[in-house]
BATORFI-445476 format. One line per 3 residues: for each residue x, y negated, z of C-alpha. Coordinates in nm, 4 decimals. Layout:
BEGIN
X/Y/Z  ...
//
This chain:
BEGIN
5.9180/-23.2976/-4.6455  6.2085/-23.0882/-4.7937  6.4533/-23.2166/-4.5221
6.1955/-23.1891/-4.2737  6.1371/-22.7867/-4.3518  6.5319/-22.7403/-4.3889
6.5827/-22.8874/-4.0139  6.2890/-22.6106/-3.9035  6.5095/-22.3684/-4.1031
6.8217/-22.4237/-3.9290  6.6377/-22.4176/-3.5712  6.4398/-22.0727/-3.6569
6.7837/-21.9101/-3.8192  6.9879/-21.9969/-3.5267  6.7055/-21.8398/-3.2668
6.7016/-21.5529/-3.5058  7.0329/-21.4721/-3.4854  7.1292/-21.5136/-3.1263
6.8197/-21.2509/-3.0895  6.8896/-21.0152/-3.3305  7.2864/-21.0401/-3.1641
7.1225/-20.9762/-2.8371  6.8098/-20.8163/-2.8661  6.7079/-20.8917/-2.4839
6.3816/-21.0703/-2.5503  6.3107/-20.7889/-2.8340  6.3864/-20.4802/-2.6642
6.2064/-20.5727/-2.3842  5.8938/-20.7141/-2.5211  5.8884/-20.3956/-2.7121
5.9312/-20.1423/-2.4252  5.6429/-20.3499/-2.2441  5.4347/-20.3286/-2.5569
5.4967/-19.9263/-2.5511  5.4611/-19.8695/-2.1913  5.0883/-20.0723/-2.2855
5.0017/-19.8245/-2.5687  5.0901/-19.4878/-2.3410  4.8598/-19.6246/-2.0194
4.5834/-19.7477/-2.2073  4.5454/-19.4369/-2.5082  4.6113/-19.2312/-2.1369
4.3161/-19.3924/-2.0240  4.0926/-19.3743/-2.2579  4.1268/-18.9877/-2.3413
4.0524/-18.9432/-1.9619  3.7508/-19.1963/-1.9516  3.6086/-18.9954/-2.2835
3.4650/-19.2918/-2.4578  3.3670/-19.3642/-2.8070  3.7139/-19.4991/-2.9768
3.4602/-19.7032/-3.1989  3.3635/-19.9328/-2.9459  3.6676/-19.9939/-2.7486
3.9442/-20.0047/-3.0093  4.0070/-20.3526/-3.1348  3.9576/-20.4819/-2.7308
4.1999/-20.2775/-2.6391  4.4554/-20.3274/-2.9111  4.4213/-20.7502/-2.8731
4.4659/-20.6994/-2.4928  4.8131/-20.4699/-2.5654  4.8932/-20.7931/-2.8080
4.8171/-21.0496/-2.6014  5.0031/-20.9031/-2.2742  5.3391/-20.7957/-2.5129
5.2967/-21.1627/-2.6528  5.3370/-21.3589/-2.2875  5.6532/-21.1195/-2.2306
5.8255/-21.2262/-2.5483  5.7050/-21.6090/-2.6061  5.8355/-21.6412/-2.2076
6.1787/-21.6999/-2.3191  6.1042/-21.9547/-2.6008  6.2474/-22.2524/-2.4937
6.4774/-22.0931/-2.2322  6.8445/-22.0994/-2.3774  6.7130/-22.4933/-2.4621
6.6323/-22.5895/-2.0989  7.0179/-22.4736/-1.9814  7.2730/-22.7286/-1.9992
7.0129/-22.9545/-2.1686  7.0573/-22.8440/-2.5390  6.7042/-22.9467/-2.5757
6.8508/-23.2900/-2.5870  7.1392/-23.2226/-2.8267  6.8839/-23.0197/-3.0476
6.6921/-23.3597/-3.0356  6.9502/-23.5606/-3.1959  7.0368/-23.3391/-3.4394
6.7258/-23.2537/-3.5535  6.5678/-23.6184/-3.5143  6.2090/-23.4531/-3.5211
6.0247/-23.3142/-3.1683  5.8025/-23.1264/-3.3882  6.0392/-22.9241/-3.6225
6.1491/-22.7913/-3.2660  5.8246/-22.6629/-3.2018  5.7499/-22.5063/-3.5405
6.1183/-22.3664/-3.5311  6.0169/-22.1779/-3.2066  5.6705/-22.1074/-3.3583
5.8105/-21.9177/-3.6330  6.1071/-21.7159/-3.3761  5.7985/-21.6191/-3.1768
5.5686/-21.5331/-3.4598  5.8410/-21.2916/-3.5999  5.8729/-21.1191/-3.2812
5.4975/-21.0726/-3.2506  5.4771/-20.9348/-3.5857  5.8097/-20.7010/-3.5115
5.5976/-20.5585/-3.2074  5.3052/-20.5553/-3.3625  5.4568/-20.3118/-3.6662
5.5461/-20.0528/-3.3836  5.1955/-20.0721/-3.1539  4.9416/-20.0943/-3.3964
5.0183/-19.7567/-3.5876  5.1507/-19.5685/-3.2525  4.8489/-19.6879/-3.0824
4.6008/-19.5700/-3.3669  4.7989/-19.2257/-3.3352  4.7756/-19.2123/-2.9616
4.4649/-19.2677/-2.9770  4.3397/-19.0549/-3.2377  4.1471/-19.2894/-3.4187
3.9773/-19.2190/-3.7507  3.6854/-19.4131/-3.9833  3.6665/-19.5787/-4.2715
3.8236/-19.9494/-4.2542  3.8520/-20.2317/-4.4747  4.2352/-20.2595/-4.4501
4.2844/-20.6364/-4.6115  4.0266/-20.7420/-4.3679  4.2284/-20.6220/-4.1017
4.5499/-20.7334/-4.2089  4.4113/-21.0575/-4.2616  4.2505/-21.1040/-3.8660
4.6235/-20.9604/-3.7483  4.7725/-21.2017/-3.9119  4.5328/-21.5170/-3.7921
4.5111/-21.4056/-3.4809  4.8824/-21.3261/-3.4644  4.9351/-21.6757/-3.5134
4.6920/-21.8374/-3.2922  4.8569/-21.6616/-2.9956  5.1959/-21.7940/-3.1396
5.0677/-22.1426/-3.1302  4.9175/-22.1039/-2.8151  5.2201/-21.9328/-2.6487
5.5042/-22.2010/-2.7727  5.3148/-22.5042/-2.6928  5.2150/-22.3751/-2.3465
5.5936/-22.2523/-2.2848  5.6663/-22.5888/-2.3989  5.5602/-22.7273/-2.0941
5.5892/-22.4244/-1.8399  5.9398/-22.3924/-1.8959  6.0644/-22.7527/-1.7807
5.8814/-22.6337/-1.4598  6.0585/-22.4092/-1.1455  5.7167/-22.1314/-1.2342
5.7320/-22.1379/-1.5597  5.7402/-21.7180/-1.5469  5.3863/-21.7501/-1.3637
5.2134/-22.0097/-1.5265  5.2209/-21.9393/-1.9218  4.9920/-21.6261/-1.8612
4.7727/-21.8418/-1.6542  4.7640/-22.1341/-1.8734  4.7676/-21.9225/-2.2176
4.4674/-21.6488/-2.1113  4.2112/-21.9386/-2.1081  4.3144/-22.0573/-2.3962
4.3263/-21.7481/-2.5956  3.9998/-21.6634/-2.4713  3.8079/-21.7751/-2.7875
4.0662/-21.6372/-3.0354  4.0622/-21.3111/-2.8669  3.6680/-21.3020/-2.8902
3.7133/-21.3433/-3.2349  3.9561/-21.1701/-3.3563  3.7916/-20.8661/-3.1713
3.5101/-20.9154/-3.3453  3.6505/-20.9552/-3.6885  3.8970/-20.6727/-3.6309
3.5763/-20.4587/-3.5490  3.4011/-20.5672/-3.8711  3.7172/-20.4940/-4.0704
3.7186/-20.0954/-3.8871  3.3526/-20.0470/-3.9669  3.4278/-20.1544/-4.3305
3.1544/-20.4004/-4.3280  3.0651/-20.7352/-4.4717  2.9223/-21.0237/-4.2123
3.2745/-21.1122/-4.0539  3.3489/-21.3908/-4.2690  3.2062/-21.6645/-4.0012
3.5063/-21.5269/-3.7737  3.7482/-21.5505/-4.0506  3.6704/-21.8809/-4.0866
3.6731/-21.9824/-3.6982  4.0269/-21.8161/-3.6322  4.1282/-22.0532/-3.9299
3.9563/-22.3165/-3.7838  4.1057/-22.2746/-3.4536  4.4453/-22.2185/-3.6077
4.4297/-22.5553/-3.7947  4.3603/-22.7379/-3.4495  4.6779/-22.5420/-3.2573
4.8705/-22.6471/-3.5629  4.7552/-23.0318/-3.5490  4.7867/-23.0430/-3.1667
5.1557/-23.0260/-3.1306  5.2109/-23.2853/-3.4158  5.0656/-23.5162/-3.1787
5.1022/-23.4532/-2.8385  5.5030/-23.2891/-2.8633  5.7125/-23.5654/-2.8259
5.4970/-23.6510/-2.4850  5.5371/-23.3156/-2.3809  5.9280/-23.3300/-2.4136
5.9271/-23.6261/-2.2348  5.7716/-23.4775/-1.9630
//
């Protein structure tokens, strides 16, 4: 198990560092995630409506578009000059590949998420009371949900000539449940109110399964 976590430490430290060197997939994913905030807070003031009811929607929708733009390039740099297949014998695992790239793309979601979420809440002008652990706690699931979802579906996309085009359209039924939930629990957590536990525990749920899945299906899907 220790050698196992040190080969998805190498992986995930070399990602990190050609991106923070670059800081293409980054700077872009961020821009897109700001150009996001400005439309839809635009929106909204013009549309008048009640900032209660269409906060957390809006706010997964800004996270879910910003996260298709930055897990995109996952596997990228792997599928030129086949260094998939020379990460392969190094590493001697297909899954501490995908875990490596999990963790690159969770990072990244989290980096955007720590500029959005306040600027949107300021854009917006939102104010009530909230139960802030609650919150952090459904960002945080739900964060990594759509990173599990996004690096297994990239996975496959990017081995095909599309691959720009089909992640959104394969990812956005998937997400579809997660999204439902973590709107719901990330309304809860606003309102400062109790009942949200049963969402808790299905983005946990649903986590588990995205986190099982690849153990058994990634070596087919490299293969592919």
């Amino acid at each position: 198990m220790t050698e196992y976590l040190r080969k998805i430490r190498l992986i995930y430290s070399k990602d990190l560092k050609i991106e923070f060197r670059t800081m293409n997939n980054l700077v872009s994913t961020v821009v897109f995630a700001l150009m996001l905030v400005f439309i839809f807070s635009f929106s909204l003031q013009l549309a008048d409506l009640d900032l209660n009811t269409v906060y957390a929607p809006v706010l997964w929708v800004i996270i879910l578009f910003s996260s298709t733009l930055g897990m995109d390039r996952a596997f990228l740099r792997e599928k030129e000059n086949d260094v998939i297949e020379a990460l392969l014998l190094a590493s001697g695992e297909c899954s501490s590949i995908f875990f490596a790239k999990f963790f690159g793309n969770l990072t990244l979601l989290f980096l955007v998420e720590l500029i959005v979420v306040p600027l949107y809440t300021v854009f917006t002008g939102y104010s009530s009371s909230s139960n802030i652990l609650l919150f952090l706690a459904t960002l945080l699931l739900g964060s990594w949900g759509l990173a599990l979802i996004g690096t297994m579906i990239n996975s496959i996309t990017v081995q095909l000539r599309s691959s720009r085009v089909l992640l959104p359209i394969l990812m956005f039924p998937l997400a579809v449940p997660l999204l439902i939930a973590v709107i719901e629990s990330t309304n809860s957590a606003l309102k400062a109110g109790s009942g949200s536990e049963g969402w808790l525990y299905f983005l946990i749920i649903f986590d588990l399964i995205f986190v099982i899945i690849p153990l058994i299906l990634f070596d087919y899907i490299l293969e592919l």
